[in-house]
C-alpha positions as CSV (number, residue, x, y, z in Angstrom):
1,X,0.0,0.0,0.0
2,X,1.4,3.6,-1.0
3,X,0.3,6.9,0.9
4,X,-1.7,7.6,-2.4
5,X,-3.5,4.4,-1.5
6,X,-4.7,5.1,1.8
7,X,-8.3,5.8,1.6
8,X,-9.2,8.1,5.6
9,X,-12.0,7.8,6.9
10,X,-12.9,11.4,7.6
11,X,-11.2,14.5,7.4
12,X,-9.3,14.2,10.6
13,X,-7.7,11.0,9.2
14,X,-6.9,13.3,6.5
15,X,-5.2,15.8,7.5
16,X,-3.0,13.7,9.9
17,X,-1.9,11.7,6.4
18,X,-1.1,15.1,5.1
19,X,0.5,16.3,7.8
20,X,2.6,13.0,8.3
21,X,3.4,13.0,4.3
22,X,5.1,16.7,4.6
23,X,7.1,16.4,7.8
24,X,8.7,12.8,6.0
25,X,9.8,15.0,3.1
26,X,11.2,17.6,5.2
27,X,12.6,15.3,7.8
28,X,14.4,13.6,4.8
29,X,15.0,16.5,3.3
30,X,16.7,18.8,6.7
31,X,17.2,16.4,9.3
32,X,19.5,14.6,7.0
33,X,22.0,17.0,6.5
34,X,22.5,17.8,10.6
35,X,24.4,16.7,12.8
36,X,23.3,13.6,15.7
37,X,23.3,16.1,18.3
38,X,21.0,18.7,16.2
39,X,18.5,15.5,14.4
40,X,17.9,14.6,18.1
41,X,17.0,18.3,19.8
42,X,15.0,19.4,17.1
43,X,13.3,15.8,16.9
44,X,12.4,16.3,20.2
45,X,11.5,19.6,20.0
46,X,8.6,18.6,17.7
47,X,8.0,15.1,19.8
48,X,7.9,17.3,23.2
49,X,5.0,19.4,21.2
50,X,3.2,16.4,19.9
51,X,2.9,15.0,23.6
52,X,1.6,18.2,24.5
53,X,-0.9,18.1,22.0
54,X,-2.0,14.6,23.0
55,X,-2.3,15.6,26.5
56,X,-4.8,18.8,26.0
57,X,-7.1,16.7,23.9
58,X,-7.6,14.6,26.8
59,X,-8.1,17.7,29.1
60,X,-10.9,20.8,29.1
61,X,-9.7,24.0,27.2
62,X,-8.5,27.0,28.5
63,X,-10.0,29.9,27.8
64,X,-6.5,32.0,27.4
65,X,-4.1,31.6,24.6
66,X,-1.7,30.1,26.7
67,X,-2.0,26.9,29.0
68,X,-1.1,27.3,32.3
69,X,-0.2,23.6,32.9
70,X,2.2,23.6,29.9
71,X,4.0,26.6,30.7
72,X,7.2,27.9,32.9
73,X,8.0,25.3,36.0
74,X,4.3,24.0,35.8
75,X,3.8,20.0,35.9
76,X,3.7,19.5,32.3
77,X,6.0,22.1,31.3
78,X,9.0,19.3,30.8
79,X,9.3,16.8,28.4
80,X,9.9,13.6,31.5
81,X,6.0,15.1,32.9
82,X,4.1,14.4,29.5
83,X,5.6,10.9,28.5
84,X,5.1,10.1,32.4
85,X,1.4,11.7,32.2
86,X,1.2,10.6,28.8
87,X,1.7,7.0,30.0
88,X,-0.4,7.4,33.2
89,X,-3.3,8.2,31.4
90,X,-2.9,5.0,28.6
91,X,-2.4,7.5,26.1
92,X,1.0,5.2,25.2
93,X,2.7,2.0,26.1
94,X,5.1,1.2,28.0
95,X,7.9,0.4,26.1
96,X,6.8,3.7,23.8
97,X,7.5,5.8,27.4
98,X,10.7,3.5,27.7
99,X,11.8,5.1,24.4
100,X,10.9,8.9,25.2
101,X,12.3,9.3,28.1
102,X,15.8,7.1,26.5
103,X,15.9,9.9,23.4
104,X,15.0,12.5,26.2
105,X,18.3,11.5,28.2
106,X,19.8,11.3,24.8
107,X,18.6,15.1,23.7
108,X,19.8,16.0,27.7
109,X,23.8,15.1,27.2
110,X,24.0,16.3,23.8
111,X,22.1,19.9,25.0
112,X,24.7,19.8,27.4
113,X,27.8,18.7,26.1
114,X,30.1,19.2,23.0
115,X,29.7,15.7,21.8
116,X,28.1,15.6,18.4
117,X,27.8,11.9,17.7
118,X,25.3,9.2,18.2
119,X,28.4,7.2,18.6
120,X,28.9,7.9,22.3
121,X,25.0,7.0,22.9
122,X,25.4,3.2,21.7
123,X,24.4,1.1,24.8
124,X,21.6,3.8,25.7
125,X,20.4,4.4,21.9
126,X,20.3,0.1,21.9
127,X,17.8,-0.2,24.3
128,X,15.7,1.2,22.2
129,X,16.1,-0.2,18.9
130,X,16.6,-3.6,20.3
131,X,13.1,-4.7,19.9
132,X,12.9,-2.9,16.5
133,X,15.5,-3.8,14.8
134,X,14.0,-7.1,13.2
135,X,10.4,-4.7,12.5
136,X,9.4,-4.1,9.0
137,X,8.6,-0.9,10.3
138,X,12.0,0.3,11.0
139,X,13.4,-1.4,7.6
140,X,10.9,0.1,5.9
141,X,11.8,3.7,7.3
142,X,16.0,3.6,7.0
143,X,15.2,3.2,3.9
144,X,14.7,7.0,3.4
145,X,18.2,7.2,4.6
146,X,20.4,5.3,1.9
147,X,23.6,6.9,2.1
148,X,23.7,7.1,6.0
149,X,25.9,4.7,8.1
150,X,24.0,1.8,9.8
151,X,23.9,3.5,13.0
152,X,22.7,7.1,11.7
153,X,19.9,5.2,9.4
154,X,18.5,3.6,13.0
155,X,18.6,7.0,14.6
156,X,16.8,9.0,12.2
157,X,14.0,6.0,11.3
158,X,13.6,5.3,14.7
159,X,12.7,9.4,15.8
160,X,10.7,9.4,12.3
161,X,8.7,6.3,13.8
162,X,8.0,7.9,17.2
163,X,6.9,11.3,15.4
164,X,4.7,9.4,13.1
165,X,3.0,7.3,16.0
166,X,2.3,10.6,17.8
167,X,1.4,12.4,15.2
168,X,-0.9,9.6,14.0
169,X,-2.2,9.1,17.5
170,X,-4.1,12.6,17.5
171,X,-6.6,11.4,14.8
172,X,-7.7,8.5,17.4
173,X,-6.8,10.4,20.6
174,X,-10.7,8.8,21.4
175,X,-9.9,5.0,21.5
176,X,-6.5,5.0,24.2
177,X,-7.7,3.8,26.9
178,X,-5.3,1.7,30.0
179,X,-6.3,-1.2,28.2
180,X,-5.5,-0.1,24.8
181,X,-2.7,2.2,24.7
182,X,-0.7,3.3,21.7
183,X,2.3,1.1,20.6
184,X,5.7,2.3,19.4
185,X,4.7,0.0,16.5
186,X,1.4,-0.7,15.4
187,X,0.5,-4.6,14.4
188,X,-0.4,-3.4,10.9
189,X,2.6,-2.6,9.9
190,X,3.9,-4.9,7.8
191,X,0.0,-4.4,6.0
192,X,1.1,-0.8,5.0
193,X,3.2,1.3,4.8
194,X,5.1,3.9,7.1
195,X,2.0,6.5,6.5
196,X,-0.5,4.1,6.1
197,X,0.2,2.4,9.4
198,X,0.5,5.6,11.3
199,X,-3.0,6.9,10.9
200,X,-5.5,4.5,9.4
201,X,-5.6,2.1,12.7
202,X,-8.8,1.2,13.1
203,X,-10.4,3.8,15.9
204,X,-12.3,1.6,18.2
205,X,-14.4,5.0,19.4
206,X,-16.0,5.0,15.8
């Protein structure tokens, strides 16, 4: 299945495919030519965002522009308080919070340090890919990366796999529940493709 065959649902599903579609070709297109060090702070930049996002659909609006609970030293104002809320609440699983908060430490030593290269990260960066490795889903997305080494290729498909998870997880924000929270991969993976399988699971709340 191609993204051009992947039929949405409903205009949410949409736009999520859309959305997904354009940050692959700029991932691909930017995140390629940085440095480890800058591929993993601005990835989670944008994964510390999406968490947010996935947060305030479960909680009631604000009526300012800003939210209070997201904002200076409040309790989801770090990136460790959403995966651990995020988690808490079933919006993920565990081993996609085991993942987080290993790129989080990750992002942590290179924001403060010199060190440029996923290199020094092996052990740590192995615990996550450990389970992936083997998963059509992260074969399928190092092969956006042909001309990176081994190591590199895993590192940018597996923070392209998180960001697409998220990212498709806001289209069926409805159906996480304890008992069914999101997966770092989803079991229809190998049944689609990257886009495909990050926003047309099947939303149980429909």
């Amino acid at each position: 299945m191609t993204f051009s065959e992947v039929r949405p649902e409903d205009d949410r599903v949409q736009a999520a495919a859309m959305k997904i579609a354009s940050f692959k070709n700029a991932f691909v297109k930017e995140y390629a030519t940085q440095s480890d060090r800058h591929v993993v702070i601005l990835a989670c930049s944008h994964i510390e965002e999406l968490l947010k996002e996935l947060l305030q659909r479960r909680l009631l609006p604000v009526s300012g522009a800003k939210d209070p609970l997201f904002t200076g030293q409040a309790a989801l104002a770090t990136f460790s308080a959403r995966c651990e809320m995020a988690y808490r609440l079933g919006l993920i699983s565990d081993e996609f919070k085991s993942a987080l908060n290993t790129i989080r430490k990750i992002r942590n030593y290179f924001a403060h340090t010199v060190v440029t290269d996923i290199d020094d990260f092996k052990p740590e960066f192995y615990q996550i890919v450990s389970n992936l490795e083997r998963s059509p889903a992260l074969s399928e997305l190092m092969k956006l990366f042909p001309d990176e080494e081994h190591v590199r290729q895993i590192l940018l498909a597996t923070l392209m796999l998180v960001i697409f998870r998220l990212q498709g997880a806001l289209v069926k924000i409805e159906s996480m529940t304890l008992a069914n929270p999101l997966p770092l991969v989803p079991p229809d993976w190998t049944k689609a493709t990257s886009l495909g399988a990050a926003v047309t699971e099947k939303m149980s709340a429909q």
